[in-house]
mmCIF file of the C-alpha atoms, coordinates in Angstrom:
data_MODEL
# 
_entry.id   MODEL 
# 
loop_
_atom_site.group_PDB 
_atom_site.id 
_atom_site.type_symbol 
_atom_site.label_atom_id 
_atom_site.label_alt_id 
_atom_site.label_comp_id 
_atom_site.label_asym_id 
_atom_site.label_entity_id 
_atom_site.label_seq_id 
_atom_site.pdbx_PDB_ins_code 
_atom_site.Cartn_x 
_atom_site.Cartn_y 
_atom_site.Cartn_z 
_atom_site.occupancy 
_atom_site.B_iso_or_equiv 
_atom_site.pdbx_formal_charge 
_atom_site.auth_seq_id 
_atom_site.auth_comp_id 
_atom_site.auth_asym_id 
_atom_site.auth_atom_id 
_atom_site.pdbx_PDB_model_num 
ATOM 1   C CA . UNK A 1 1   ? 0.000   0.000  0.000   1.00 0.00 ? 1   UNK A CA 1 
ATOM 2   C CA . UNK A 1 2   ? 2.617   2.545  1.067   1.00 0.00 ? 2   UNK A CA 1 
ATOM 3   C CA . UNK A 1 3   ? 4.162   1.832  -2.604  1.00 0.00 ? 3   UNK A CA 1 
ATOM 4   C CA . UNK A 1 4   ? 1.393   2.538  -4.336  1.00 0.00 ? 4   UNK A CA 1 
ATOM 5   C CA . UNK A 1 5   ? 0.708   6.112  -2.643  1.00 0.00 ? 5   UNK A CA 1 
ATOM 6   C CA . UNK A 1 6   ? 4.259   6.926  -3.491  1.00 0.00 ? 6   UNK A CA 1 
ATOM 7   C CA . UNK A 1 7   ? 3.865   6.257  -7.154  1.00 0.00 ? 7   UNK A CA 1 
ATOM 8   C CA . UNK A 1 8   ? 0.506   7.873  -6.735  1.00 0.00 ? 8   UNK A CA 1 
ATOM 9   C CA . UNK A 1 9   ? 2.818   10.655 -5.765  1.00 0.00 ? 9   UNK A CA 1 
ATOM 10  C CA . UNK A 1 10  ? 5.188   10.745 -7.969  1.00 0.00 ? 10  UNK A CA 1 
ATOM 11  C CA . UNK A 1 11  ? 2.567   10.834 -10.892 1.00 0.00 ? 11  UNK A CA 1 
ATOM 12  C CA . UNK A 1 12  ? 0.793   13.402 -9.511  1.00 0.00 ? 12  UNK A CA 1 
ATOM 13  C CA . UNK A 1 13  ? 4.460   15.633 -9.027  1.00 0.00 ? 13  UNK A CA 1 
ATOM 14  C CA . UNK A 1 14  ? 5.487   14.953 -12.610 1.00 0.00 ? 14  UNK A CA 1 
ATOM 15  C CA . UNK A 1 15  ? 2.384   15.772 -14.044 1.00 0.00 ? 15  UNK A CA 1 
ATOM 16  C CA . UNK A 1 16  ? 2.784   19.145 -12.431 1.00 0.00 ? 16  UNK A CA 1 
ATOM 17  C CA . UNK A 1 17  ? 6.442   19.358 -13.797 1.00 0.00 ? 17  UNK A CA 1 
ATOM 18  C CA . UNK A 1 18  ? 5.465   18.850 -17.384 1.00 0.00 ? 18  UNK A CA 1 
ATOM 19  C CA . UNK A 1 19  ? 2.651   22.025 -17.038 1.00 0.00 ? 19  UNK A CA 1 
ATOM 20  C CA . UNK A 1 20  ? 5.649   23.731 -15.795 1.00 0.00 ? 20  UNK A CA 1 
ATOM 21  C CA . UNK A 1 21  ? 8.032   22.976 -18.628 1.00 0.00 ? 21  UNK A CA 1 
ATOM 22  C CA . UNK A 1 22  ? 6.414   24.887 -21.710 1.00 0.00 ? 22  UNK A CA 1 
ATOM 23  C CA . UNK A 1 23  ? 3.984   27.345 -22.108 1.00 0.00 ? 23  UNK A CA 1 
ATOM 24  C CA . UNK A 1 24  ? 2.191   28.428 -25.124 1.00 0.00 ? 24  UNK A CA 1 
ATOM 25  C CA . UNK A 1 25  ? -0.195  31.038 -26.802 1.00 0.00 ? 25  UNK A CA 1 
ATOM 26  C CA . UNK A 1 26  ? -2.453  29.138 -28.657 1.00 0.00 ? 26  UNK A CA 1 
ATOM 27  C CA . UNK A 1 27  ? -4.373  25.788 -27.916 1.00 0.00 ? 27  UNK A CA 1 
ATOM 28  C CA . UNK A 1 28  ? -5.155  22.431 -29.490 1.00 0.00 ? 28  UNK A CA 1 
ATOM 29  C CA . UNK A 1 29  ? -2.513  20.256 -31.626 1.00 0.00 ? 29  UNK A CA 1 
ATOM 30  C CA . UNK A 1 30  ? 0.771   21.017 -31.226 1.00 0.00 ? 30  UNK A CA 1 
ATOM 31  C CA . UNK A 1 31  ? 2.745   21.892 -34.509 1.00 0.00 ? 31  UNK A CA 1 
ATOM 32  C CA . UNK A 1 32  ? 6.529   21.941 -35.113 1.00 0.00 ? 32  UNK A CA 1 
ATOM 33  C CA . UNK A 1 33  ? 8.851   22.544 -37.909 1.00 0.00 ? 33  UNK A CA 1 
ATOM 34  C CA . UNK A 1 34  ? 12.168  21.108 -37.833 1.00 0.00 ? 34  UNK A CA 1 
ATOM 35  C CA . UNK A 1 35  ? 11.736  19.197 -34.326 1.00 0.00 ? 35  UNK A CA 1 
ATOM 36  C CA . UNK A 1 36  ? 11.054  22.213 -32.648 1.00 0.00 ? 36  UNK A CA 1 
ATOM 37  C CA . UNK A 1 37  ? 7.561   23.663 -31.398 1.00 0.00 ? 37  UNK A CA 1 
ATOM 38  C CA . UNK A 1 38  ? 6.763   26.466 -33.444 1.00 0.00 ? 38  UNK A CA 1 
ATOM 39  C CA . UNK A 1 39  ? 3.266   26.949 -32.057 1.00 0.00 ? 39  UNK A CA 1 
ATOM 40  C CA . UNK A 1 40  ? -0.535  25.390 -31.802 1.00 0.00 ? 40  UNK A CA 1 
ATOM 41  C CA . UNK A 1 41  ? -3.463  25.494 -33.702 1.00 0.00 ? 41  UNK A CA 1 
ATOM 42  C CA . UNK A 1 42  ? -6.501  27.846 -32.483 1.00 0.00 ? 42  UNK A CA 1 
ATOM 43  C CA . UNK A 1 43  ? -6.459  31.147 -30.358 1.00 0.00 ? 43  UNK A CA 1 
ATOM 44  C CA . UNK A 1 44  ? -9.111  29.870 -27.786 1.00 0.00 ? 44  UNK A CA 1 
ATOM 45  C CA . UNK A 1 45  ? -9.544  26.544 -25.784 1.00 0.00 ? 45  UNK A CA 1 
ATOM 46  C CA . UNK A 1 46  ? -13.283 25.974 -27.687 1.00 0.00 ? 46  UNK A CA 1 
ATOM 47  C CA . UNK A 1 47  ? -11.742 25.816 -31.145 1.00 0.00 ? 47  UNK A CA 1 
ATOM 48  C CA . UNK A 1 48  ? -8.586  23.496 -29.400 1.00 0.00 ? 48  UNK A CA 1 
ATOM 49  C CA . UNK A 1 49  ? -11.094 21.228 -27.527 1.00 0.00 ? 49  UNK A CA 1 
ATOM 50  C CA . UNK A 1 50  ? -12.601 20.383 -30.330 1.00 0.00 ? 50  UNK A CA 1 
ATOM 51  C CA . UNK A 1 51  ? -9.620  19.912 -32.739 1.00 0.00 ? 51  UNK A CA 1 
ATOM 52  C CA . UNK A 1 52  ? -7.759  17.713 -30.040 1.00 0.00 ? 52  UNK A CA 1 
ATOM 53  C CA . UNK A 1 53  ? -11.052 15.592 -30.088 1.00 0.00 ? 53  UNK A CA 1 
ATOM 54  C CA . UNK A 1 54  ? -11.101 15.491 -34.021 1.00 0.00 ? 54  UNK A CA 1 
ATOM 55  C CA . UNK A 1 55  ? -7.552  14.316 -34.028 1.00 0.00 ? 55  UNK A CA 1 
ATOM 56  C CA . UNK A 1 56  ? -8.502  11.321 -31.895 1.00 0.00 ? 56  UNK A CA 1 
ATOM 57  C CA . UNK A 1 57  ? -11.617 10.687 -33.710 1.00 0.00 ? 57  UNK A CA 1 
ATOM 58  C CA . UNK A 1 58  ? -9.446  10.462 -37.030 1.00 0.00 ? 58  UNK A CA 1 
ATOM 59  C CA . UNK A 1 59  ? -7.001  8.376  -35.994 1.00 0.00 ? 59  UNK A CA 1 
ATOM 60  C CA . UNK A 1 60  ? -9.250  5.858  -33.898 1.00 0.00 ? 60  UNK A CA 1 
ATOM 61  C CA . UNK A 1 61  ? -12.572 6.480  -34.188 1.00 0.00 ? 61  UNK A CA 1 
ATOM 62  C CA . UNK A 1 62  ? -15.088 4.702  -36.355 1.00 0.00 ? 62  UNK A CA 1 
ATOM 63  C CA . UNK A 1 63  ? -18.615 5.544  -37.952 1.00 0.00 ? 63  UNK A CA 1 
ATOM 64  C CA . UNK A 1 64  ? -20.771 3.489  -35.215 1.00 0.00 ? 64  UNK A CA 1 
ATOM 65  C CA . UNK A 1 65  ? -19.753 6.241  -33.030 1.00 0.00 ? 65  UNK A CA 1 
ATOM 66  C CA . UNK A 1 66  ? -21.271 9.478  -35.324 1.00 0.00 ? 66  UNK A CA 1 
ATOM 67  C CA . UNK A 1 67  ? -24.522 9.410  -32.879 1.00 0.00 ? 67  UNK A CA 1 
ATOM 68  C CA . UNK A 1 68  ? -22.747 9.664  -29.836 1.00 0.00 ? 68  UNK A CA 1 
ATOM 69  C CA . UNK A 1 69  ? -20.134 12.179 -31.400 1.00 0.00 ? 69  UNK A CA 1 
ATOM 70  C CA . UNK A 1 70  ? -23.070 14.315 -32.758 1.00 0.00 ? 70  UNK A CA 1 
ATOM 71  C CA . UNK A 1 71  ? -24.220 14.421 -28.960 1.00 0.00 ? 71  UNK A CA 1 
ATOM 72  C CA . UNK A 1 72  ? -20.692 14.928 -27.336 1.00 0.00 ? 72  UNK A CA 1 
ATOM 73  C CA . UNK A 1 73  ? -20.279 17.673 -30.143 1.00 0.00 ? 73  UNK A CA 1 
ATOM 74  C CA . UNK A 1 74  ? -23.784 19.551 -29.129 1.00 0.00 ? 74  UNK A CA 1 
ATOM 75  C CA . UNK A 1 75  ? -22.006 19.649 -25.052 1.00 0.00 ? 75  UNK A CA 1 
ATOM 76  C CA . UNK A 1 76  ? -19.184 21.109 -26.434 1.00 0.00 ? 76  UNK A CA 1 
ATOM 77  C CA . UNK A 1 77  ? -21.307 24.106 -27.888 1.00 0.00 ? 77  UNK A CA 1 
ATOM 78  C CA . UNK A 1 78  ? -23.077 24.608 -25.045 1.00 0.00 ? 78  UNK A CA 1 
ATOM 79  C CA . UNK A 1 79  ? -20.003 24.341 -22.573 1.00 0.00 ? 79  UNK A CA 1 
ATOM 80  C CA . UNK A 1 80  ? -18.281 27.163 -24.918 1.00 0.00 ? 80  UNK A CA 1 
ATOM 81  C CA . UNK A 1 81  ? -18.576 30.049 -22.539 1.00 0.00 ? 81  UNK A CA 1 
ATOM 82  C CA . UNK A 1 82  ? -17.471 27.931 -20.049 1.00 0.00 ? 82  UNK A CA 1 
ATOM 83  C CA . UNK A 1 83  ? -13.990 26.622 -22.017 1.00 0.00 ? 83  UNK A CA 1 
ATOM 84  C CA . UNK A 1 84  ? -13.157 30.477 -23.286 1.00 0.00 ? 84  UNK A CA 1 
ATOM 85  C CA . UNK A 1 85  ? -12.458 31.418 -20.115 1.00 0.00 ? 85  UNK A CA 1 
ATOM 86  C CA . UNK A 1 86  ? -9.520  29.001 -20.118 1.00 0.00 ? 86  UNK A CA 1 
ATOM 87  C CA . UNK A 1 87  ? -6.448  31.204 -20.776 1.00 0.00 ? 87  UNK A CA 1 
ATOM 88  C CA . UNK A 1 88  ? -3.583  29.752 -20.068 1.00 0.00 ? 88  UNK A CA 1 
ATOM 89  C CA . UNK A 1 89  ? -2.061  27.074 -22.466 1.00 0.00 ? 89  UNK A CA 1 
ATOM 90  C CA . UNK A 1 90  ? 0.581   24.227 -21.473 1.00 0.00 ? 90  UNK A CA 1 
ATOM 91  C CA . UNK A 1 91  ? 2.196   21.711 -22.553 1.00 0.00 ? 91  UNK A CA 1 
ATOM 92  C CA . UNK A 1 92  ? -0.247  18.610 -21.823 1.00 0.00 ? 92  UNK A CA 1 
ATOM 93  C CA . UNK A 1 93  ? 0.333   15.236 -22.344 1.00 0.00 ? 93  UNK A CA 1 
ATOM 94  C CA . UNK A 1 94  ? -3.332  13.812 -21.867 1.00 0.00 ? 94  UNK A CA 1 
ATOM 95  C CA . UNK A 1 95  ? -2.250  9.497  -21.561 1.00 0.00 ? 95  UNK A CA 1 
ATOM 96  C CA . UNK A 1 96  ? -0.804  9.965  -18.045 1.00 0.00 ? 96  UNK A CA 1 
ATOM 97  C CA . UNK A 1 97  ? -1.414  6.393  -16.641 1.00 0.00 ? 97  UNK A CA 1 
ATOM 98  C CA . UNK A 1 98  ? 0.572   3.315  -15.617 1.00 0.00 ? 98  UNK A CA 1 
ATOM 99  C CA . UNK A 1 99  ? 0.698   1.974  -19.399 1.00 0.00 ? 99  UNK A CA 1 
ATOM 100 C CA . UNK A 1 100 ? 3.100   5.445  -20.121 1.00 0.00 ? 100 UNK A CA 1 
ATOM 101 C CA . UNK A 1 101 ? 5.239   5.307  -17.292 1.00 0.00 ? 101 UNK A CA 1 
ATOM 102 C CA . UNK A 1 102 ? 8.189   4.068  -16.314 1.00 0.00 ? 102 UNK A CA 1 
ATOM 103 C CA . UNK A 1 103 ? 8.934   3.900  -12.593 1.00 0.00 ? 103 UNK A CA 1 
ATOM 104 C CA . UNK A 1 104 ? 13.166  3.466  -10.954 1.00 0.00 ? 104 UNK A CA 1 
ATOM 105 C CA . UNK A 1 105 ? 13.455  4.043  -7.335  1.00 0.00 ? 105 UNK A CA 1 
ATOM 106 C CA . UNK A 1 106 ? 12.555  7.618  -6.889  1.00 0.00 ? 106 UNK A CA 1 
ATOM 107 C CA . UNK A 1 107 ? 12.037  8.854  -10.040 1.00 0.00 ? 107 UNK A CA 1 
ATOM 108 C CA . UNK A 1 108 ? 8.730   8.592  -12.743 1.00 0.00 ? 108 UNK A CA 1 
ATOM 109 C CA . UNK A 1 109 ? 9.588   8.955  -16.753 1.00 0.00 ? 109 UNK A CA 1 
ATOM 110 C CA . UNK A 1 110 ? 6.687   9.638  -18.752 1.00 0.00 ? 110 UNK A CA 1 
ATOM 111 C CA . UNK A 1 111 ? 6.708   7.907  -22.505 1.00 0.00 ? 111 UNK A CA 1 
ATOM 112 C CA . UNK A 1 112 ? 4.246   8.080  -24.976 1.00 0.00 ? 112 UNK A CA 1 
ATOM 113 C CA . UNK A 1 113 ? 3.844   11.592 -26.452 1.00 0.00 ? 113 UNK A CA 1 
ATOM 114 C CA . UNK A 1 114 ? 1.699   10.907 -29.772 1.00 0.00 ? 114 UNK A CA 1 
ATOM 115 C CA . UNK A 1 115 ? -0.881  12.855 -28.233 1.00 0.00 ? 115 UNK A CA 1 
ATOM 116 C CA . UNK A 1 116 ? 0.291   16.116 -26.416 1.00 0.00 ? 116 UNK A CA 1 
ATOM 117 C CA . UNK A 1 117 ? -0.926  18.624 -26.949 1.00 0.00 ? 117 UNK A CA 1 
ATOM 118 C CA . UNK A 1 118 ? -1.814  22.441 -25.756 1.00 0.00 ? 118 UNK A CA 1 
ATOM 119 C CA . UNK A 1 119 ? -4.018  22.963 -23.295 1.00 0.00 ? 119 UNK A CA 1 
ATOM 120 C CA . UNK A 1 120 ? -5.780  23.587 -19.888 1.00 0.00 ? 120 UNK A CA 1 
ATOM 121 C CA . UNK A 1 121 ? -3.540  21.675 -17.572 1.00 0.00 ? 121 UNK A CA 1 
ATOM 122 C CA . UNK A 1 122 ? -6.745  20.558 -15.229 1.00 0.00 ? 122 UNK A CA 1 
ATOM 123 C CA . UNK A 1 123 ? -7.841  18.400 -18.604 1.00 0.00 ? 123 UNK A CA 1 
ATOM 124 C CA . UNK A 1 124 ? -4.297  16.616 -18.396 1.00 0.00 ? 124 UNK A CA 1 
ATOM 125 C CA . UNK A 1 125 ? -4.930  16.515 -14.346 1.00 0.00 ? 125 UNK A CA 1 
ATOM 126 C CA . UNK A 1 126 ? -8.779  14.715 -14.933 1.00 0.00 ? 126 UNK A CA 1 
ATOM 127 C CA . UNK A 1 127 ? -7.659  12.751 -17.970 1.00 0.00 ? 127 UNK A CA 1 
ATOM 128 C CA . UNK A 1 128 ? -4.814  11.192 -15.420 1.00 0.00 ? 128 UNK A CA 1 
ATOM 129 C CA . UNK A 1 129 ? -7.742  10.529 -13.150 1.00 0.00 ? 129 UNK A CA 1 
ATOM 130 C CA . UNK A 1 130 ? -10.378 8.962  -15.183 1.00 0.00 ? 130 UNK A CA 1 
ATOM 131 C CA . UNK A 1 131 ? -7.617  6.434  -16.365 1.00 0.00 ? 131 UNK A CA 1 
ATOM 132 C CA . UNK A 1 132 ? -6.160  5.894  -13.181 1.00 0.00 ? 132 UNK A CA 1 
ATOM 133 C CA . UNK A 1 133 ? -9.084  5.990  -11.094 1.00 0.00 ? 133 UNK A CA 1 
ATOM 134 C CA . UNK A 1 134 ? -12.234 4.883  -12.894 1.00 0.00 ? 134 UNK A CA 1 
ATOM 135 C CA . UNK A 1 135 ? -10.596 2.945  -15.577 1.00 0.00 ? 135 UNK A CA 1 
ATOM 136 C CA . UNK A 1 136 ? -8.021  1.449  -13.849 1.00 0.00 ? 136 UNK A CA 1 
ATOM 137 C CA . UNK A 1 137 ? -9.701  0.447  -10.730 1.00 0.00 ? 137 UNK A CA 1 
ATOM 138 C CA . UNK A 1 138 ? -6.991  2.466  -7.918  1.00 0.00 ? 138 UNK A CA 1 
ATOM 139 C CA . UNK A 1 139 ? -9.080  3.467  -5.181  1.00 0.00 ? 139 UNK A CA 1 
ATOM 140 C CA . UNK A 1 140 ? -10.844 6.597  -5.144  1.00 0.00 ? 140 UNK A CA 1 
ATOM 141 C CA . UNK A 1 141 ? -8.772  7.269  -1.488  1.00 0.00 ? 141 UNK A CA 1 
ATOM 142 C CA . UNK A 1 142 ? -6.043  7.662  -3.745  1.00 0.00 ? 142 UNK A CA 1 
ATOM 143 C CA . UNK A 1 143 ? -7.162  10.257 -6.002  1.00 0.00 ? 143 UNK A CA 1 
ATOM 144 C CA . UNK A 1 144 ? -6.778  13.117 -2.475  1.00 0.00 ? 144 UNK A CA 1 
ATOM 145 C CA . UNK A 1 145 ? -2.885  11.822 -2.573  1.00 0.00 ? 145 UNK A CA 1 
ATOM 146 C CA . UNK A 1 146 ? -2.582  12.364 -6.565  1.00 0.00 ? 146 UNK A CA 1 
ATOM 147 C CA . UNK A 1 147 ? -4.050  15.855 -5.961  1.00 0.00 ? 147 UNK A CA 1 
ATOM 148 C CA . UNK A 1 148 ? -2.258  16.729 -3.055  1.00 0.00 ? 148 UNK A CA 1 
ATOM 149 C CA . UNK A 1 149 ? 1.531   15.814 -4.638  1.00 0.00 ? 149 UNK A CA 1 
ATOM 150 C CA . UNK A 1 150 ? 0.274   17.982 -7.862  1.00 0.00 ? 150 UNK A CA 1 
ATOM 151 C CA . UNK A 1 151 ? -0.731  20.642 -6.201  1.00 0.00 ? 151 UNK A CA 1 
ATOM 152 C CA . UNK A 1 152 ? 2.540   20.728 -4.020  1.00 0.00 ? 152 UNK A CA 1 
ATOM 153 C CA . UNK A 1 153 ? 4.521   21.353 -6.854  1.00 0.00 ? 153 UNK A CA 1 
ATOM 154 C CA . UNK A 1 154 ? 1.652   23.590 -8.907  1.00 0.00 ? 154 UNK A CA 1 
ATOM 155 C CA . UNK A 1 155 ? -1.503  25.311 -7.732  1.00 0.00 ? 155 UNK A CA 1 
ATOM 156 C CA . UNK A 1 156 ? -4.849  24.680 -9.770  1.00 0.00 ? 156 UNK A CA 1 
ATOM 157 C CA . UNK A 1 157 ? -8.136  25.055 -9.115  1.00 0.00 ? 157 UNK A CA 1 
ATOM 158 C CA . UNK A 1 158 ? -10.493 22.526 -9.665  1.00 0.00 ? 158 UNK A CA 1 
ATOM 159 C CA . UNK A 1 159 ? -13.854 23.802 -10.913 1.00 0.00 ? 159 UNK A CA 1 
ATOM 160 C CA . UNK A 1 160 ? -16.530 21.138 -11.500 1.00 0.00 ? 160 UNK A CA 1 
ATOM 161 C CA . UNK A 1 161 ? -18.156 22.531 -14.187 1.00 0.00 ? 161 UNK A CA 1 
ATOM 162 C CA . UNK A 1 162 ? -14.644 21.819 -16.383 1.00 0.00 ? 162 UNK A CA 1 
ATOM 163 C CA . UNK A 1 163 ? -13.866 18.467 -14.237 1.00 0.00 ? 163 UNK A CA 1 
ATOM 164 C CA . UNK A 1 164 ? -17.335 17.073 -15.670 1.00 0.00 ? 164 UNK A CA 1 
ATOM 165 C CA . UNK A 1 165 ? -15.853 18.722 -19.333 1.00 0.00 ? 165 UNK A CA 1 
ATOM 166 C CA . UNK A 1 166 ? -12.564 17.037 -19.371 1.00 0.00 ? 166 UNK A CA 1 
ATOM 167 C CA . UNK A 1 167 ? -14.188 13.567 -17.969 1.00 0.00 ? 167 UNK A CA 1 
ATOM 168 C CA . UNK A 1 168 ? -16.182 13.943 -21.452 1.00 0.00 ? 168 UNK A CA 1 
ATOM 169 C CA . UNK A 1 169 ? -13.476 14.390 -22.864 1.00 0.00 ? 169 UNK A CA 1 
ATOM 170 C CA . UNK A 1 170 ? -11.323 11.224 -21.994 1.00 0.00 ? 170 UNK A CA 1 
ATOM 171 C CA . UNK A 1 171 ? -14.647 8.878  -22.076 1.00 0.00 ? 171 UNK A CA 1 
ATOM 172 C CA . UNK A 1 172 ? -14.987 9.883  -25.350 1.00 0.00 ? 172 UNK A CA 1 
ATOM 173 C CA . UNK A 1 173 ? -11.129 9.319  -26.639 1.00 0.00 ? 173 UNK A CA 1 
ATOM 174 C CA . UNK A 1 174 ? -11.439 6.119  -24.105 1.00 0.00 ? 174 UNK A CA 1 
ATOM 175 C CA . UNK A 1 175 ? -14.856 5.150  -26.481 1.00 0.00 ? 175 UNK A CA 1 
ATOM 176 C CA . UNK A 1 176 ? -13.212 5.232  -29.582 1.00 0.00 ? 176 UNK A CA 1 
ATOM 177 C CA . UNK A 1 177 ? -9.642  3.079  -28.318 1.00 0.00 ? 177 UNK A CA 1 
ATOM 178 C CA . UNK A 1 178 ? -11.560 -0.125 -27.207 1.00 0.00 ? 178 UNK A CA 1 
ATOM 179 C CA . UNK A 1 179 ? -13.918 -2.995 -28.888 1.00 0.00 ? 179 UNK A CA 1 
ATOM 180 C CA . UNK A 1 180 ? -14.177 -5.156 -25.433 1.00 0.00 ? 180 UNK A CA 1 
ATOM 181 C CA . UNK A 1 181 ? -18.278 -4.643 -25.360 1.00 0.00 ? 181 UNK A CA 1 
ATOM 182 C CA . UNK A 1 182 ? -18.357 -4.371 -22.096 1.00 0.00 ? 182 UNK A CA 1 
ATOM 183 C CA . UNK A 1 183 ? -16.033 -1.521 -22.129 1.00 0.00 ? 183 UNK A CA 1 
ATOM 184 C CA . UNK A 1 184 ? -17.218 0.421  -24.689 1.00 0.00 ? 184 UNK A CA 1 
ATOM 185 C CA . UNK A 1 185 ? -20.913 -0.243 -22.816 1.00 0.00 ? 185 UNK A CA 1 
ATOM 186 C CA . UNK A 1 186 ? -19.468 0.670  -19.878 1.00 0.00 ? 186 UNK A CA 1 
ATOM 187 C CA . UNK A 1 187 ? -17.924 4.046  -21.368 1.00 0.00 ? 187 UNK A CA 1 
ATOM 188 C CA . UNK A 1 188 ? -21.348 4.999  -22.897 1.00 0.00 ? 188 UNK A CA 1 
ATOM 189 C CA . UNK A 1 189 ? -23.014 4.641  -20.205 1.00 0.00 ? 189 UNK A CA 1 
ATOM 190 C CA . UNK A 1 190 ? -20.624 7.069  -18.422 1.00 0.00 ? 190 UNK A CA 1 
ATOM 191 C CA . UNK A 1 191 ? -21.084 9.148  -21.271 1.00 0.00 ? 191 UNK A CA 1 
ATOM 192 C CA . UNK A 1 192 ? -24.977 9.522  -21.245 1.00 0.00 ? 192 UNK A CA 1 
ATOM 193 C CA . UNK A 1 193 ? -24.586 9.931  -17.540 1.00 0.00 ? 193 UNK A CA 1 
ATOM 194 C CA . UNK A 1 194 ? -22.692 13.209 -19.109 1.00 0.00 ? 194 UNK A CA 1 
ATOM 195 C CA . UNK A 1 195 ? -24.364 14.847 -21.608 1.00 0.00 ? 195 UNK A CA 1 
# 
């Protein structure tokens, strides 16, 4: 037990490293030019939201999934007050869980970067917990130790309003990844519990 709320830890503290490492102005896909980051895609979190999601939906998604993208779309429109007044952009690597890291003694490496991106740092934050958490099973005790070691490297407020967002948001990415039935039932449901 003790190990597992020190990687807890750890994950939560380099999380809150890599929103420290790079800022940017604009949000969604990152772009670079000559492996270096020459800047992202839209000028408001909205537009970036939605272009992350498209990206996903291209590369993974299929066509049984237009209904339930049509409705995931429509909360996305109605939320867009809500995401505009997101104004600060990191660096956001939105696949923290124990598949993309690599644990040695004291230290955490995070792998996997096909899908960073720009962002609000809270959606990396609730990303890490829906996978961690409600997808794979830790127990919710843990989630007050994952906060706690982010926010004692970084401060963030959590506002529900987004956290319910940026749950969406990974459901939906989680929706179009798996073909277990039960998962994907499992997902949906969490989804229509949603929007």
């Amino acid at each position: 037990r003790e190990q597992k709320i020190e990687r807890i830890r750890q994950i939560g503290k380099a999380l809150a490293h890599i929103h420290e490492s790079r800022s940017f102005e604009g949000f969604g896909t990152i772009q670079t030019l000559n492996n270096e980051i020459i800047g992202t895609s839209s000028s408001n979190w909205s537009e970036g939201l939605r272009e992350i999601q498209h990206f996903w939906h291209q590369h993974v998604g299929g066509q049984e999934f237009e209904e339930i993208n049509q409705e995931i779309e429509d909360y996305y429109s109605e939320k867009e007050e809500v995401l505009d007044k997101v104004d600060r952009s990191v660096l956001i690597h939105q696949e923290i869980g124990f598949h993309n890291l690599l644990f040695q003694e004291d230290s955490v490496t995070v792998i996997d970067w096909e899908s960073a991106g720009a962002g609000d740092s809270l959606l990396d934050v609730i990303t890490a917990e829906v996978i961690l958490f409600w997808f794979q099973g830790l127990k919710e005790e843990l989630r007050e130790e994952f906060r706690q070691a982010y926010l004692s490297v970084r401060e963030i407020k959590f506002d529900e309003e987004l956290i319910e967002i940026y749950r969406l948001v990974e459901l939906s990415r989680l929706l179009m990844i798996f073909d277990d039935e039960d998962k994907v039932d499992r997902i949906r449901d969490e989804i229509e519990s949603i929007v």
